[in-house]
C-alpha positions, 0 to 999 in steps of 0.5 A: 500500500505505502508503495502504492501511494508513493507511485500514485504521488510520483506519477502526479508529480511527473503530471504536474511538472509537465503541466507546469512547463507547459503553462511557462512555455505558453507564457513565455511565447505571448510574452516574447519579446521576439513576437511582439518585435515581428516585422510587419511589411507593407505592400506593394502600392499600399497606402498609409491607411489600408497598411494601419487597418491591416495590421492593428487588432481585428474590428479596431478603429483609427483614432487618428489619421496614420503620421510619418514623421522623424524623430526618436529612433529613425527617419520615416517612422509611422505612428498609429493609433488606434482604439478597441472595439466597443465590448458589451456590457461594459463602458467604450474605451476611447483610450489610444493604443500607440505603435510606432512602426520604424523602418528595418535598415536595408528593407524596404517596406518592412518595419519594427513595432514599438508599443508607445506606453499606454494612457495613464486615464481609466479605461471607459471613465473619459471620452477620448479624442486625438486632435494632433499627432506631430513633433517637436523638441522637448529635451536637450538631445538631437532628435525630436519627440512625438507629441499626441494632443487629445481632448478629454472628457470625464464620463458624467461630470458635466465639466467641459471639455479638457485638453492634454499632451502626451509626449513620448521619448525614445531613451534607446530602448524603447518609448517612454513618457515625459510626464513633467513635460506634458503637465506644462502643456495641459490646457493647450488646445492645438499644435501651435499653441504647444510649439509656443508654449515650449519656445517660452521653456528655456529648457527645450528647443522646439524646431519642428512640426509636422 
């Protein structure tokens, strides 16, 4: 009997093992930096828009018309940005999701994804809407930022109508945000009120935008 068990407690744990190598091997295939890093090539004769819809998740929708621009990483990259399909029964989500797609040296019309970092507003709680994508200089370095002005409104509240900035770096490894940059800039409603605004910041050196 105990020679029983013991077999019976091998046998389960030979089980587990493998199911547990499993579970990681999933894990570590949706989270691979490889596969979120897989080229995406535009055809032939494709325009801009056709290119974004192809590639962002089924049923999502632009959230503003498709950008090249150069700044960050390279020359010529695309910024897409896009929303979520509405999902029953919870509350729509107008929060942007970011890509950057910058090109592949030596490939023509293929390119790499970079994910911009999301939205720091809750999800469903405010009525997002991009009303300018373009760049500017926003730090002492050479290459220019990506700037994204948006309109906001908080679900319910009855306030008006907000307006903010995201502006987003590239450190070398990736995007990232540069929040005490944005938090000069909330109120402004356009493009050339945000360029002006930074010439009065002795600190950056604003000299394009798009």
């Amino acid at each position: 009997m105990p020679k029983t068990h013991s077999t019976a407690k091998h046998k389960l744990s030979n089980t587990t093992v493998i199911a547990l190598v499993a579970v990681m091997l999933i894990t570590s295939l949706i989270e691979s930096p490889v596969s979120a890093q897989e080229p995406l090539e535009r055809k032939s004769g494709e325009t801009l828009k056709s290119f974004a819809l192809r590639v962002i998740p089924k049923d999502s929708e632009l959230a503003h018309k498709v950008v090249v621009g150069t700044f960050g990483v390279s020359a010529n990259n695309i910024v897409i940005l896009f929303v979520p399909p509405y999902r029953a029964p919870g509350p729509p989500d107008s929060n942007y999701t970011g890509w950057v797609l910058v090109p592949e040296r030596g490939k023509a019309g293929t390119y790499r994804k970079e994910v911009l970092p999301p939205m720091e507003e809750i999800v469903g709680a405010f009525e997002i809407t991009v009303r300018s994508v373009f760049f500017a200089q926003a730090d002492k370095d050479k290459e220019l930022e990506l700037f994204v002005l948006y309109e906001y409104y908080r679900n319910g509240s009855g306030n008006d109508y907000g307006h903010a900035v995201y502006v987003y770096d590239w450190n070398g490894a990736s995007f990232v945000t540069m929040p005490e940059v944005g938090a000069k800039l909330v109120g402004l409603k356009s493009a050339p009120a945000v360029l002006r605004k930074l010439r009065t910041l002795k600190k950056y050196y604003p000299r394009t935008i798009y």
